[in-house]
C-alpha positions in Angstrom: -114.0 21.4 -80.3 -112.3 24.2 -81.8 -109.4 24.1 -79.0 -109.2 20.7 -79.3 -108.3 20.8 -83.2 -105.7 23.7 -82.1 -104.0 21.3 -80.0 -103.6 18.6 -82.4 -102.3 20.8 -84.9 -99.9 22.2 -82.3 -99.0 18.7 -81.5 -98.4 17.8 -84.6 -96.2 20.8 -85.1 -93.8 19.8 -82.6 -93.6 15.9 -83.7 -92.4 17.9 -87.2 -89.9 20.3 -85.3 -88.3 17.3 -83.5 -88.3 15.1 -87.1 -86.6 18.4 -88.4 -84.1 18.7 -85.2 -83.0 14.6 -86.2 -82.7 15.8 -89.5 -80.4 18.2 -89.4 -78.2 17.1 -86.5 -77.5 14.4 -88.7 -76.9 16.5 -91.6 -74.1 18.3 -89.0 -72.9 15.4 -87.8 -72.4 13.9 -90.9 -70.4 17.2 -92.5 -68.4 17.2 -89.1 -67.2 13.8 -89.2 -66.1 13.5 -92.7 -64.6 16.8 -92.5 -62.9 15.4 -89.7 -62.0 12.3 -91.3 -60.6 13.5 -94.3 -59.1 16.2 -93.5 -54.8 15.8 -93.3 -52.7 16.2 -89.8 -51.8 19.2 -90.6 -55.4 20.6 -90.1 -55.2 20.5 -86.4 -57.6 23.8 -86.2 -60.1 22.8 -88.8 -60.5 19.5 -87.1 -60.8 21.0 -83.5 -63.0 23.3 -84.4 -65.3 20.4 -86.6 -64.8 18.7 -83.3 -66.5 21.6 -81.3 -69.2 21.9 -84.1 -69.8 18.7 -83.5 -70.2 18.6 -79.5 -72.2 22.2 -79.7 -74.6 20.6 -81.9 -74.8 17.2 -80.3 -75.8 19.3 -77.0 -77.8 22.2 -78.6 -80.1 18.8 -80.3 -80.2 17.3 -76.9 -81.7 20.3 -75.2 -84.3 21.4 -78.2 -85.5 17.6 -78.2 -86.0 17.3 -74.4 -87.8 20.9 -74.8 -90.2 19.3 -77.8 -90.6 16.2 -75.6 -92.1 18.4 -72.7 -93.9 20.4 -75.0 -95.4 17.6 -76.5 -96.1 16.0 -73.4 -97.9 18.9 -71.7 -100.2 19.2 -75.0 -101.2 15.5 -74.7 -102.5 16.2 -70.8 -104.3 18.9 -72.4 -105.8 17.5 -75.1 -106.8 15.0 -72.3 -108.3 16.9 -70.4 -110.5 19.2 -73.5 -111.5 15.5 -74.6 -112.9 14.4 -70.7 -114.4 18.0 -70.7 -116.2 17.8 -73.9 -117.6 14.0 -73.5 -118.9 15.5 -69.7 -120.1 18.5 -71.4 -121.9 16.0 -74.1 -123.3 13.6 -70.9 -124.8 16.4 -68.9 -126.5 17.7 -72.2 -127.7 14.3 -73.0 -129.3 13.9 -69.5 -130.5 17.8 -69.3 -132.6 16.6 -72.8 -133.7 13.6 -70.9 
C-alpha cells in the first residue's frame, strides 16, 4: 500500500512539473515576443537574440514535456500493476481464510 501512495504522489509531482513547464514557457514566450514587438529596427541584435530565446525555449519545453509525459506514463503502468498485485494478494488471503 505504502508503494502505491509513493507513486501517486510521484505522479502527482510530475502533473505539477509539467503545469510549471506551461507556465513559464508562457511567461518566456510572452517577454520574447513583446520584447520583439516593441522593440525599434535598429535593435536588430536584441530582437535576434529574443528570437533565439524564444526557439531555445520553445524546444527546451518540448523536450522536458515529452520527458514528464513518459514519466508519467511509466508511473501509471506501475501503479497498475501495484493495484492488480495488491487486489491478488487480497483474493488469495481471502481464500487462504476460507
Amino acid at each position: 500500500m505504502n508503494d502505491l501512495r509513493q507513486i501517486t504522489w510521484m505522479s502527482s509531482q510530475w502533473k505539477r512539473f509539467r503545469r510549471l513547464i506551461w507556465g513559464a514557457t508562457s511567461a518566456v514566450w510572452l517577454l520574447c515576443s513583446s520584447g520583439i514587438l516593441l522593440l525599434g529596427e535598429e535593435d536588430f541584435l536584441v530582437r535576434m537574440a529574443l528570437l533565439a530565446m524564444f526557439a531555445l525555449s520553445t524546444f527546451a519545453a518540448i523536450y522536458l514535456l515529452l520527458v514528464a509525459r513518459r514519466e508519467s506514463k511509466k508511473l501509471e503502468r506501475l501503479a497498475i500493476e501495484t493495484r492488480a498485485r495488491l487486489q491478488e494478494e487480497k483474493a488469495q488471503k481471502a481464500q487462504a481464510g476460507k
